[in-house]
N, C-alpha and C positions, 0 to 999 in steps of 0.2 A: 406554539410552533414546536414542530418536534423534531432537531434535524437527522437523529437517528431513531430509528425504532423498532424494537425489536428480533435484529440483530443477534446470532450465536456460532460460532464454530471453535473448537480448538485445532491445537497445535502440538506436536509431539517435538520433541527435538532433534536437529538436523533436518527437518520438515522445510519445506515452503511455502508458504500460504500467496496467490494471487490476491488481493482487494482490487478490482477493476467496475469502471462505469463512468459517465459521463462526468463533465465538470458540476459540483453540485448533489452530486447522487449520496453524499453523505460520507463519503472515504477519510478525507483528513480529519474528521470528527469524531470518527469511530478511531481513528489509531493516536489522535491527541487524548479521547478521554481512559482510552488503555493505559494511559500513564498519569491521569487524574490534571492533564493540564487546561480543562476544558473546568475547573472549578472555579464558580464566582457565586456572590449571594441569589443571582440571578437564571443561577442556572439548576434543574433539579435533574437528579440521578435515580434509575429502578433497577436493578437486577445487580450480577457481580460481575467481576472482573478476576477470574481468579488464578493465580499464579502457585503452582505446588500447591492448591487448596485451599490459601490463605486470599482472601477477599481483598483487591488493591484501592476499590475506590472508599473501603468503611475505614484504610488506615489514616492519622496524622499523618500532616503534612511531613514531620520531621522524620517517620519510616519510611515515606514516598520518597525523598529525597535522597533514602540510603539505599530503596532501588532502582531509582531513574541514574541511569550510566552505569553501576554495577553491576545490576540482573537484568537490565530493559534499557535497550538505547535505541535513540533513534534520530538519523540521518532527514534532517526539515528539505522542506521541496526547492526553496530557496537560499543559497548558503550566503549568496551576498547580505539579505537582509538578518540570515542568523547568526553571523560572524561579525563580532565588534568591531569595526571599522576603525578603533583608535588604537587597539592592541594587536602585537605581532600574532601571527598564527600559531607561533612555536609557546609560546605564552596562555594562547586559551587552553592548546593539546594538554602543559603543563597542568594548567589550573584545574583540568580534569581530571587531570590522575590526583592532584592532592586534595582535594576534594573528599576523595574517598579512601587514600591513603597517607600515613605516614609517613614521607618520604620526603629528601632534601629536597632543593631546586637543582643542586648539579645531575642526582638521578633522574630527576622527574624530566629534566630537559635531555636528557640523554636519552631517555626513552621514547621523546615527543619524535625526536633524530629520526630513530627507527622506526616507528610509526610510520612517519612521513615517507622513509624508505621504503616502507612494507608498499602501502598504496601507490606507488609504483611513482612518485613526483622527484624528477631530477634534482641533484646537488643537495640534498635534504641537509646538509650542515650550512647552509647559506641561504633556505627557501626558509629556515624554520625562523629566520630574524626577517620575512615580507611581511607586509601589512596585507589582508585580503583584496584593497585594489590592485596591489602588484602583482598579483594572479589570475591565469586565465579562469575561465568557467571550472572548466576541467579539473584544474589544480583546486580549485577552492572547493570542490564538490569532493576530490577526496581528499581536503583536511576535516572537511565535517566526517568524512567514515574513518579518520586515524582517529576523532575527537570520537566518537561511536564507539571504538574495540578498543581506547586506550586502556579500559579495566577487562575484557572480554567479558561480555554481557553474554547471557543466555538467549536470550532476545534482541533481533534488530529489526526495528521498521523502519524501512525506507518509504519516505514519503515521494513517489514521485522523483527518484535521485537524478535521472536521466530525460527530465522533460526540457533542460532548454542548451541542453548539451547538440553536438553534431553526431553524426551516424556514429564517426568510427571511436570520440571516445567515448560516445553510449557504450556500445561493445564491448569497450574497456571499463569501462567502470561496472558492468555486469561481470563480464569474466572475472576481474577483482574481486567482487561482492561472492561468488559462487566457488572460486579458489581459498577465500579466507572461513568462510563456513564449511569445505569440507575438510582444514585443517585443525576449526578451533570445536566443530560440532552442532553450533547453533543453530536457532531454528531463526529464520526471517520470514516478517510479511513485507511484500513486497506489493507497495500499493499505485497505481500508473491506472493511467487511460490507455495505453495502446498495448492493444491482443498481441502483436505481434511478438512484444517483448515478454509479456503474461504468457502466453504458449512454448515459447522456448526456454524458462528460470524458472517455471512452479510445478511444485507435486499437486498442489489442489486450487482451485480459482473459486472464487463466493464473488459474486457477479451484483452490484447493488443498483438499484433502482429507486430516486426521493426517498432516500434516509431505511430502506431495508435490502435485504437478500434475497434476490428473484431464482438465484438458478447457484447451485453450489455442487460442488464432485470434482472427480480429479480431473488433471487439467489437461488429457488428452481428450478425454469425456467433452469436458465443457465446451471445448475451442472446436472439437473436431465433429460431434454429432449433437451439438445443443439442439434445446428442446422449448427453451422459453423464450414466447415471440418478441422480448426484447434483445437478447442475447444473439437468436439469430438476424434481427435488425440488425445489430452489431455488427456482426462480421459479412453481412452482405452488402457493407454501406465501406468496406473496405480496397479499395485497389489492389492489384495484382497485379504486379510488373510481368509475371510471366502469363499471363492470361493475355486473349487477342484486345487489341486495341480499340476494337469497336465497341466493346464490353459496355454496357453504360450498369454505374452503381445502383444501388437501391437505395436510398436514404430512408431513415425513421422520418415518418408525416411527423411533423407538428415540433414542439419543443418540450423542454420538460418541464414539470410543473413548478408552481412556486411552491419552497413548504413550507410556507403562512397560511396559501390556498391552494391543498392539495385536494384532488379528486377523492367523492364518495367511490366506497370498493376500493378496488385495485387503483392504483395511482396509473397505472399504463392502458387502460383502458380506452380514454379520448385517444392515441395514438394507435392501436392496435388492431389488424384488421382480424381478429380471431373474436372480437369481444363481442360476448351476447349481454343477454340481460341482465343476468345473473353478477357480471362481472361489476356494474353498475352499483350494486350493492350489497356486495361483502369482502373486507380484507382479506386474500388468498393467504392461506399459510403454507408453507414449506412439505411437500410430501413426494415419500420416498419412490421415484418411479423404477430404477433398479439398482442393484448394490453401491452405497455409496454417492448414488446420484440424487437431487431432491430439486424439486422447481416448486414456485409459487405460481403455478396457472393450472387449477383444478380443468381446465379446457383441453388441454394437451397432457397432462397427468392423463385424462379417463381414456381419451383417445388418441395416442403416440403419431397415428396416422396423418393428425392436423399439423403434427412443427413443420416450418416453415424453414423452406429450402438456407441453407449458408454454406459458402465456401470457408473451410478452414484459414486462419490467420496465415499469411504468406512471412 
């Protein structure tokens, strides 16, 4: 089984990269094994991960460790289950900064203070001695991004930061996220299933599909004039509060595959109604349709004329 494959784009810094796709399509897997946490006897690695040129998945463990939180941080999808329940939150902030540096416990907590301050959670001299049950969603979602920039990373993946949050501190916790990278510089991938949120925070979107990249370019391109008949499933299977009421959606046929048992060819082909023969039996790769832009569907590659109708992400 292979749950990602094949897989490639970089990132410049101050950059944002979108990872978007269904539940399953391979995202947390690809941005857990960017930081080599995806490492067991059981599991095998091909290709690089490279960081300034230097290859992250060929290093020891003990050079990984010096830059997962220093140079590469990343905010997990779930803070309840990734924040130690038995320790204060002002205590893990700590243990993160000394970790990688130097420093007393009176600094270290002093800075955990303003952290907490920064991401925008009330009374932060009295919030940084709660345990994460005594915090709402909200608040515990950004102690994992104070515990993320406590060293400023060059790198942030967010996994999913804003999936079980409500509308308005979704918002906030974006505007947070996109206020604190245009002051420190870094680059974020920002990885989510909803277009909506991908269309308004990314400079470029890489669109995945059972463990690869169907449609990748920037991310006015991708959301607003896609090309790949999954991508425009996508966004035609989405609502629109300002569209007429009578509207009825379009759903993707079918569900996604297993990737124990995924489809010969293109893995989207049982769902697609573009697919011919051809699709049946050979892995589509990645090709450039115009600057910047690239899809996995040699169907719509040859012929632009066949994508399929989508309204942009509302």
């Amino acid at each position: 089984m292979r749950a990602v494959n094949g897989i490639s784009f970089s990132l410049d810094r101050g950059r944002t990269l979108g990872l978007v796709g269904e539940s399953g399509s391979g995202k947390s897997v690809a941005s857990l094994t960017m930081l080599g946490l995806t490492r067991s006897p059981n599991t095998d690695f091909a290709g690089e991960v490279l960081l300034d040129g230097v290859d992250v998945l060929n290093l020891p463990e003990t050079a990984l460790r010096d830059i997962r939180g220093r140079r590469v941080a990343m905010v997990f999808q779930d803070p309840l289950s990734s924040l130690h329940p038995m320790h204060r939150v002002g205590w893990q902030v700590v243990e993160a900064i000394q970790t990688h540096e130097r420093v007393s416990m009176k600094a270290a907590r002093a800075r955990a203070v303003d952290l907490i301050r920064t991401v925008g959670i009330p009374s932060p001299e009295s919030r940084v001695d709660a345990y994460p049950h005594e915090l709402s969603g909200g608040m515990r979602q950004r102690v994992m991004i104070a515990m993320a920039l406590a060293l400023r990373p060059e790198i942030l993946i967010a996994d999913e930061p804003t999936s079980a949050l409500d509308v308005t501190v979704q918002a906030q916790i974006l505007q947070l996220l996109s206020r604190l990278q245009d002051e420190t510089g870094m680059a974020l991938i920002l990885v989510s299933h909803d277009l909506g949120v991908i269309a308004e925070h990314t400079d470029e979107v890489a669109v995945m599909y059972a463990g690869r990249i169907v449609e990748h370019g920037p991310g006015d391109v991708v959301i607003g004039r896609p090309l790949h008949p999954y991508t425009c499933g996508l966004l035609g299977s989405i609502p629109h509060v300002d569209g007429p009421r009578t509207t009825r959606l379009t759903p993707i046929p079918g569900s996604p595959p297993s990737a124990v048992r995924l489809p010969e060819g293109c893995a989207f082909h049982p769902r697609c109604v573009l697919a011919q023969r051809s699709c049946e039996l050979e892995v589509p790769t990645l090709e450039l349709v115009e600057p910047g832009h690239r899809i996995a569907c040699p169907v719509v590659a040859h012929d632009r004329s066949l994508a399929l109708p989508a309204l942009p992400a509302s």
